[in-house]
C-alpha positions as CSV (number, residue, x, y, z in Angstrom):
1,X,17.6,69.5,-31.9
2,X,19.7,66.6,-33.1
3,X,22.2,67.1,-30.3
4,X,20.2,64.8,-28.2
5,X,20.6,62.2,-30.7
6,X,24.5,63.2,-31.1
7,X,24.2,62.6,-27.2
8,X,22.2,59.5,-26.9
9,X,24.7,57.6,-29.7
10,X,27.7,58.8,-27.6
11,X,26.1,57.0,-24.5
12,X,25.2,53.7,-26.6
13,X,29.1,53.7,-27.6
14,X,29.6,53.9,-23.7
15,X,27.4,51.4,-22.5
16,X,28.9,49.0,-25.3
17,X,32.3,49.6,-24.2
18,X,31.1,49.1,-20.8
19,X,29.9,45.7,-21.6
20,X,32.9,45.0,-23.1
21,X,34.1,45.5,-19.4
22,X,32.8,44.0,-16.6
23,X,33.5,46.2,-13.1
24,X,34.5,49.2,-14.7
25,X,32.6,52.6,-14.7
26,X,32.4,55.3,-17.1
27,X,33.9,58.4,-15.8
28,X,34.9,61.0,-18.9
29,X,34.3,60.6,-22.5
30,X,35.6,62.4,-25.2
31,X,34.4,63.7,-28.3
32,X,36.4,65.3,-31.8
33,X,33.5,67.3,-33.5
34,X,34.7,69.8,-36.4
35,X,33.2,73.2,-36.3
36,X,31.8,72.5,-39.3
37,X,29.7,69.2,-38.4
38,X,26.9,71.7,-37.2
39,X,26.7,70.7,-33.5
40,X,26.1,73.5,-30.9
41,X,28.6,72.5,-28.0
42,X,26.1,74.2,-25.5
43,X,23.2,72.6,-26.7
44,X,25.0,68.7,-26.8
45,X,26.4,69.2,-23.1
46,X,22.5,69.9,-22.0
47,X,21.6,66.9,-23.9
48,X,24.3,64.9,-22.3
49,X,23.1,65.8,-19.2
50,X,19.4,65.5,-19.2
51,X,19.7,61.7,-20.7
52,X,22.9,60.5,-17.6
53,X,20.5,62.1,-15.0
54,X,19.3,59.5,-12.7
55,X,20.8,56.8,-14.4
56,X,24.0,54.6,-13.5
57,X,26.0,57.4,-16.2
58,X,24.8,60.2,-14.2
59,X,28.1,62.5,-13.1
60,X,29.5,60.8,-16.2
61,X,31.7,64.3,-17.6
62,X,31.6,64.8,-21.8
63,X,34.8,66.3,-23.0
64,X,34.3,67.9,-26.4
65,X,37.5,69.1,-28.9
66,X,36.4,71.4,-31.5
67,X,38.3,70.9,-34.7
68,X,39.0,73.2,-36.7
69,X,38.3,73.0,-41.0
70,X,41.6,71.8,-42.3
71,X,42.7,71.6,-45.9
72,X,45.3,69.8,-48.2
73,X,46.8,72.1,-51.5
74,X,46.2,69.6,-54.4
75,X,49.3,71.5,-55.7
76,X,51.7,71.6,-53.3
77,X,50.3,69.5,-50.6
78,X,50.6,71.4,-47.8
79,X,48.2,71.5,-45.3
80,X,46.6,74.7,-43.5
81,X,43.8,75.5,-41.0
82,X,40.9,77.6,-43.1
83,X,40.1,80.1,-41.5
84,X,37.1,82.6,-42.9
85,X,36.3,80.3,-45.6
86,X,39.5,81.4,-47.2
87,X,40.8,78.5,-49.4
88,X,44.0,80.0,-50.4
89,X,46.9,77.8,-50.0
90,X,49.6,79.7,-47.7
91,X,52.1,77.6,-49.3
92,X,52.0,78.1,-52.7
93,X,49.2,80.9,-53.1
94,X,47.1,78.2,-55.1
95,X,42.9,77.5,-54.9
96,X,43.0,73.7,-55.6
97,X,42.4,72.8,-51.7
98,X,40.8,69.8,-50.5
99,X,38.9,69.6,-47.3
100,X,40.6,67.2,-44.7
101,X,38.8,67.6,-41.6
102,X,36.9,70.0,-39.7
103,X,33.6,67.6,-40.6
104,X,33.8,64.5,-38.2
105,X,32.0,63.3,-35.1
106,X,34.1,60.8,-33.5
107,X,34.7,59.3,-30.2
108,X,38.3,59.8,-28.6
109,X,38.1,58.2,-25.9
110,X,36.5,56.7,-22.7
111,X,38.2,57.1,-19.1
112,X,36.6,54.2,-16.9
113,X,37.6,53.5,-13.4
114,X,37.7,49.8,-12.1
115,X,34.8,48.7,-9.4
116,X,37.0,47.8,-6.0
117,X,35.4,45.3,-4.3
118,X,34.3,46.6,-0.9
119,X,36.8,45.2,2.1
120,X,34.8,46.1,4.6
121,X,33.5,42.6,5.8
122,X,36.1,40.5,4.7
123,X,37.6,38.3,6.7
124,X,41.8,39.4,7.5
125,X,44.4,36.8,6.8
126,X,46.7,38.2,9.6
């Protein structure tokens, strides 16, 4: 299942952001995979979880945007959302289509949430 490795690379680019900031924790990330990158969204999510649990990521929530396969007319340029494996270009009716997306893996982002100091303790100024 390479999920889990899909999952454990998402969690190293959390951790390095993370140490890129001192006092904040991880609370959602978010992912763009392309329906055809070949990456069960059931199977990743179950991954996800089983490598956060009982760690300091645990309850850390994985947001994940399925892309559709988009393509560019080498013709005409426009651009279109394949659907069925049909390459035909809506715009112009021609078959000289490029693949644009619909292929990546890539973070979008990371929600963090910035470590209060606790006030209980302190000593009040008043």
């Amino acid at each position: 299942m390479h999920e889990m490795g899909i999952a454990n690379s998402i969690l190293d680019g959390v951790a390095k952001e993370l140490r890129r900031r001192p006092g904040n924790r991880a609370v959602k990330v978010g992912v763009r995979i392309g329906e055809m990158a070949g990456v069960d969204p059931d199977s990743l999510s179950f991954a996800f979880e089983a490598l956060t649990l009982d760690t300091p990521l645990a309850g850390l929530v994985l947001d994940i945007e399925f892309r559709a396969p988009r393509s560019r007319c080498r013709d005409c340029s426009y651009e279109f959302e394949v659907r069925n494996f049909e390459l035909l270009c809506p715009g112009c009716g021609g078959v000289n289509a490029e693949c644009i997306s619909g292929d990546e893996m890539e973070f979008a982002y990371l929600e963090v949430e910035e470590d209060e100091p606790c006030a209980a303790g302190r000593e009040s100024s008043e």
